[in-house]
Each structure stands twice: as C-alpha cells, then as structure tokens.
N, C-alpha and C positions, 0 to 999 in steps of 0.2 A: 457845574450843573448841566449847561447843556451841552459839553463833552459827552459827559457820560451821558445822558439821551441820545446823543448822537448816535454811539453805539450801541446803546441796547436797540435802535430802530434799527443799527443796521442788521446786528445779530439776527432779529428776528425777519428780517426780510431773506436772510442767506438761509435761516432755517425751513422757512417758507419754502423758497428754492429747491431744496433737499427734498424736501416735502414732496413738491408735487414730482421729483424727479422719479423718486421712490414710486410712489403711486401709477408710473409709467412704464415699470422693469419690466415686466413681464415679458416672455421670450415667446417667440414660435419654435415650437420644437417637431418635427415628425408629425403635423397638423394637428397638432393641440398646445396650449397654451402650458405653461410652463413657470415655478415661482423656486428661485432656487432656495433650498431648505440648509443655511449655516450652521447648525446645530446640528447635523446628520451626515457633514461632510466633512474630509479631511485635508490635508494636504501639508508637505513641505513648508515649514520645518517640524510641522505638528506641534511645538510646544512653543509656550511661553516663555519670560524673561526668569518666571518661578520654578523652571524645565517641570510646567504642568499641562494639561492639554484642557481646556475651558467647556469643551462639550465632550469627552469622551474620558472613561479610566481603562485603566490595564492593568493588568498584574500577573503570576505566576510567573512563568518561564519570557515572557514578551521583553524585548528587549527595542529601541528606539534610538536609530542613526536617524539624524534630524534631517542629514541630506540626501539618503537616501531610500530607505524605509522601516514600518512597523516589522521587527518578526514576532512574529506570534511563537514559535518553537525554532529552535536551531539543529541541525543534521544531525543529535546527538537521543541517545535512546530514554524512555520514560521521561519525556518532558509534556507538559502541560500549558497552556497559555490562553487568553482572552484578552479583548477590545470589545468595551460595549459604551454602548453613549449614555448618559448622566441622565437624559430627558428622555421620556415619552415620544414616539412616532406617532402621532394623534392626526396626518395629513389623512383624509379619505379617503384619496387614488395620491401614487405617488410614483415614481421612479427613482431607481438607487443602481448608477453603475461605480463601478470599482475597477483597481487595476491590483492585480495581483501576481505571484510568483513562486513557483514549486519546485523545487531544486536540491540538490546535492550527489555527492558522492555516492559510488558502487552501483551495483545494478537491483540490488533487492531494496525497494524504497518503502514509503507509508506513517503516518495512515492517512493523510490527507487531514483539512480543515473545512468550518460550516459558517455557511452566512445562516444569519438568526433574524427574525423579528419575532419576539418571544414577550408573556404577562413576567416572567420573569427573567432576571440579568446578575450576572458576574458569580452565577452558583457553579462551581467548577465538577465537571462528571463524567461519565463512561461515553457520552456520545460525544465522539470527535472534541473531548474538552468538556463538554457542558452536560448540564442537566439532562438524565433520561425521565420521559413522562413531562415533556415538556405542555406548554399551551400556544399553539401559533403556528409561528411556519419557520421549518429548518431544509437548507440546500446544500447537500454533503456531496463534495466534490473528493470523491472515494478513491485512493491511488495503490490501493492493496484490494487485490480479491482474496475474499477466505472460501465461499463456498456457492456459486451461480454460475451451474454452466451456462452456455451461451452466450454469456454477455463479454464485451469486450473491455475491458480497465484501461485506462482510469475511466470512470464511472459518475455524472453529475446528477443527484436527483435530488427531487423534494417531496418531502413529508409535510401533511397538516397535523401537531401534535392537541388530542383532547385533552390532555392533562393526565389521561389515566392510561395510555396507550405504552407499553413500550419499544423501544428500537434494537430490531432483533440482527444482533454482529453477528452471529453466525451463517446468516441466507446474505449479508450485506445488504436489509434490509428490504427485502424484495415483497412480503406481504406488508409492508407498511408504505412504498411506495405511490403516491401521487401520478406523479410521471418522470419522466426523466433521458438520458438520453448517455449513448456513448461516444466521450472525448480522447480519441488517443492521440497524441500528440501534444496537451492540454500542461501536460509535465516538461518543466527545461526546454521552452522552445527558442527561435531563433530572435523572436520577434514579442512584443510587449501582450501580455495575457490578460482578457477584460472580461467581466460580466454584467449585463443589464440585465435587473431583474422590475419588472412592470404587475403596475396592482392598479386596477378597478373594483371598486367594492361592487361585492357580490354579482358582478359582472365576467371577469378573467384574469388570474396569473401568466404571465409569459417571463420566458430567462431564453437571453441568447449570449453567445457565448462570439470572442474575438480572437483567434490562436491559427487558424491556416493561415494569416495572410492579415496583412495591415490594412487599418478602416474598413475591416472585410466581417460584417456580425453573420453568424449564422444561428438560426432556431433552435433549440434545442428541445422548449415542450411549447403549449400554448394550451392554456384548459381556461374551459368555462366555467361559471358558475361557483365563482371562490369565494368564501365571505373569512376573512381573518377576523383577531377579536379587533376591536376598536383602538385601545391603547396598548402597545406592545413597544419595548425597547430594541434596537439594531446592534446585532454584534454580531462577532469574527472569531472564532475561537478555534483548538488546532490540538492536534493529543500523536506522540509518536510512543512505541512501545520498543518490542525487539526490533522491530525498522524505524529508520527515520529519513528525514526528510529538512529544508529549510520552507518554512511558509511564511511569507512576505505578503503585505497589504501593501500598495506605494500609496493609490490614493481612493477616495472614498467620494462620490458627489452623488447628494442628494437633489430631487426638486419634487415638489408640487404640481400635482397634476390635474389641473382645474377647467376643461374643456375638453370633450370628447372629436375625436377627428368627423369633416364632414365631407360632401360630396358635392359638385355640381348644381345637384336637384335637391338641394340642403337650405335651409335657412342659414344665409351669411357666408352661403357659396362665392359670393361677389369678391370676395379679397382673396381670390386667386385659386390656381389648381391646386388638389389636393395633392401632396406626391404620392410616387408609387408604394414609396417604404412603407406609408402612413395605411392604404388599402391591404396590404400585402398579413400586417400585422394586427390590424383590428379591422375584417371585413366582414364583422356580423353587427359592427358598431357606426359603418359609414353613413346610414341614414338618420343618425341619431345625433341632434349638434344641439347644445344646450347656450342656449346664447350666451353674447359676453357681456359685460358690467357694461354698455354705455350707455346713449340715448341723451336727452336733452338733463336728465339730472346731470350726469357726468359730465358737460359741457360745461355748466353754470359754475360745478363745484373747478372744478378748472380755471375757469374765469375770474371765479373773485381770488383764488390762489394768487394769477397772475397781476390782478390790479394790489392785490395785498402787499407785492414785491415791488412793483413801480411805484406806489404811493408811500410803501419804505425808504427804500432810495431815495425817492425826491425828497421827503420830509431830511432823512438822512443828510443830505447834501446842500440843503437850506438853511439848517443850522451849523453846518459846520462853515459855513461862509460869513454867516451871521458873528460867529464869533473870532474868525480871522479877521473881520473889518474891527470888531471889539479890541482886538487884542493892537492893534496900530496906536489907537489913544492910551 
C-alpha cells in the first residue's frame, strides 16, 4: 500500500514538473513570441512504426524516403500528388517555414508545386494538383511560363481564393494574383531552398524566400491588410504534364504566433532591443506590443506548481523510508 502511494505521489509531482516546464516553452523569435505548432510540422522520419504519419495524409503520385524526403511528384510526365494535414490550422497569426526541392533532368522543366491554407483539403485538380475555385490562400511557386511577358521564371506568387474565382493557366495567373515576386535560381540550387510564409490576422501576409546563399532570407512580397478564413487546412501539392520536374518537401515547421514585435518606446521594451530583422519586416506593427501572460497571477500559479513538486517528493520520500525501516522486521 504505501509503495504504491509512494509512486503515484511521485508520478504526480514529475507530472507537475512537465507541467510547469511546458507552460514555460515559449520562444522568442524575430521579436515576437513563438508556440511551436506539432500538428503542422514535419520532419525525418515522417512516419510511424504503422509507416503512417499521425498529423498529415498523402496520396496520389507522393511517394516517402523516411531519410530523406516527401516527393510529392517525380521527374516523370502527368503525375499528380498532395500532403495535407489531418487537422485544422485554427492558430490566429502564425508562421510556417518549410524546406523544399526542385529538380530533375533536361532543360525543359515544370510545372512547379503549391503551398495551401485552404476550407478545403486532399481534393485533387487542375491547379498545381489541387482544387481550382478554391477558399483561402494558395503560393504557386510557377517553373514553366506559358504566357506573361516580362516577367522572369521561375515565378512565386500568391492568390487569395473566394471560392468562386478561377485560376487562369493560360496568363500564369496574372489577374488573379495578390503579389508575388521573381525567383530565378530558386530551381536545382547549390545550396538548401526555404520558404517562410508569416500571417497576422487581418493585419499582413509576408513570404520570404532562402536560395542565393545560406541563412541568407530574402522578401519576396509583404501585403497589408489580409484576413484568411479562420479554419483552413495546410498542404503541399504538385502537378507535372508534358514537363516534369522532382518536388521534394524535406521538412515542414509550424509555430504560433502570439505577440506582436515591439520597440524601445513600447510597453515591455525593458527585456531588450528589438532586432533589426524584426523592424525591417513588420515596421507599421513596431509600436503595437500586446502584452504578455504575466504579472502577479502568473507568479502565484508558478508557485504553488513549484511547492506542489517539493511537498511531492518530500511526501514521496517519507514514505519510502517509512517502509524500508518496515521492511527490516
């Protein structure tokens, strides 16, 4: 009997522990606060012991080297493919970068693949893979031109879809564009290809992009004024015709983005300078700092956490003495 007391105090004071460790994660990122989202991320080996993946499906043409990445299509012609995640993107503001790969043979390539946050998921169709007339927000990293002079390929942009819009292949979507921006070099580089794509509710979208040069991002749009729907799912999707192409996902990291960056002459300026990355990328947001969870409630709740884990233990460790002296007779 008092064995097993013994441990269930202790379990519950290690639980404790966890507890308040957890309620302590939270990161500083690029002067905002940061909750990283497991359910919207991916990574090596990607799969289970059941070869399933616990927050994302795949199907069509996708195929999954555990050690070294998702493809979503392979260099071969009319292939199809999706990765979308199981769950709801329901975070307010959030941040999603990814590491990705564009690749193959000959020199006529395409057609490139789409990041998604979309009301709908794994419906397979004529844009880049997926649904045309979508609801949300699609970023088609375009590596075939059909018909835009002026602009230079491979081609990254994004579309807000109302559901009843279509996506017109023939302009390479040029009256339904948002913003967007040209990547050449963003195909077959030398060096590991990234994109962070940044959401503030109805505040700003930004997407920057990693491909001249290592930990080197560069901007690619920044728009104000963006409101996506509230609950949308995240995918990856990829479509080759008479050209193809390899499209490779490696890895996928979501987070939570629950603090707006501050300044100097900010409330809670006090815990240091802002960096430069942080003004440079939301400078119509730097006088705007929403405070963070503390203050004397969050103290307290801390507190008794902390005596909850020492009056474990001790309890814990009282009786197990108790019964080592028992156990002599």
């Amino acid at each position: 009997m008092l064995k097993s007391l013994c441990r269930s105090l202790c379990a519950a004071a290690a639980i404790c522990s966890v507890a308040l460790n957890g309620l302590t994660s939270a990161d500083d990122h690029d002067g905002y606060k940061t909750v990283p989202l497991r359910t919207h991320s991916l990574y090596q080996p990607y799969l289970d012991s059941d070869l399933q993946s616990r927050w994302f499906d795949f199907g069509g043409t996708t195929i999954i080297r555990a050690d070294q990445y998702i493809r979503i299509t392979s260099d071969r012609q009319h292939q199809t493919g999706w990765l979308w995640s199981r769950l709801p993107l329901t975070a307010t503001n959030w941040e999603i970068e990814f590491e990705f790969r564009i690749h193959g043979d000959g020199h006529l390539h395409g057609d490139g693949f789409a990041f998604w946050v979309t009301k709908d998921r794994a419906t397979a169709g004529p844009v880049f893979g997926s649904l045309n007339k979508f609801e949300g927000l699609g970023i088609f990293f375009d590596t075939y031109k059909n018909n835009r002079p002026g602009v230079i390929f491979p081609y990254v942009m994004a579309m807000l879809g109302d559901g009843h819009t279509d996506y017109d292949h023939d302009t390479d979507g040029k009256e339904q564009e948002l913003a967007g921006c040209s990547a050449r070099g963003i195909r077959a580089p030398n060096q590991a290809t990234k994109a962070k794509v940044t959401y503030f509710q109805d505040k700003f979208l930004s997407l920057e992009l990693q491909y001249k040069q290592p930990d080197t991002w560069t901007e690619c749009f920044h728009v104000k004024n963006v409101s996506l729907p509230t609950v949308g799912y995240l995918g990856f999707t990829a479509q080759t015709g008479e050209l193809s192409d390899n499209h490779d996902i490696i890895t996928v990291s979501a987070r939570n983005l629950y603090n707006s960056p501050s300044t100097p002459n900010s409330p809670g300026a006090n815990k240091g300078p802002v960096k430069k990355k942080s003004k440079e990328i939301f400078p119509e947001y730097d006088d705007r700092h929403v405070p963070e969870s503390s203050g004397w409630g969050w103290f307290f709740i801390k507190l008794i956490l902390w005596v909850v884990v020492i009056v474990g233990g001790y309890v814990g460790y009282t009786l197990y003495r108790a019964q080592q002296r028992q156990s002599r007779f």
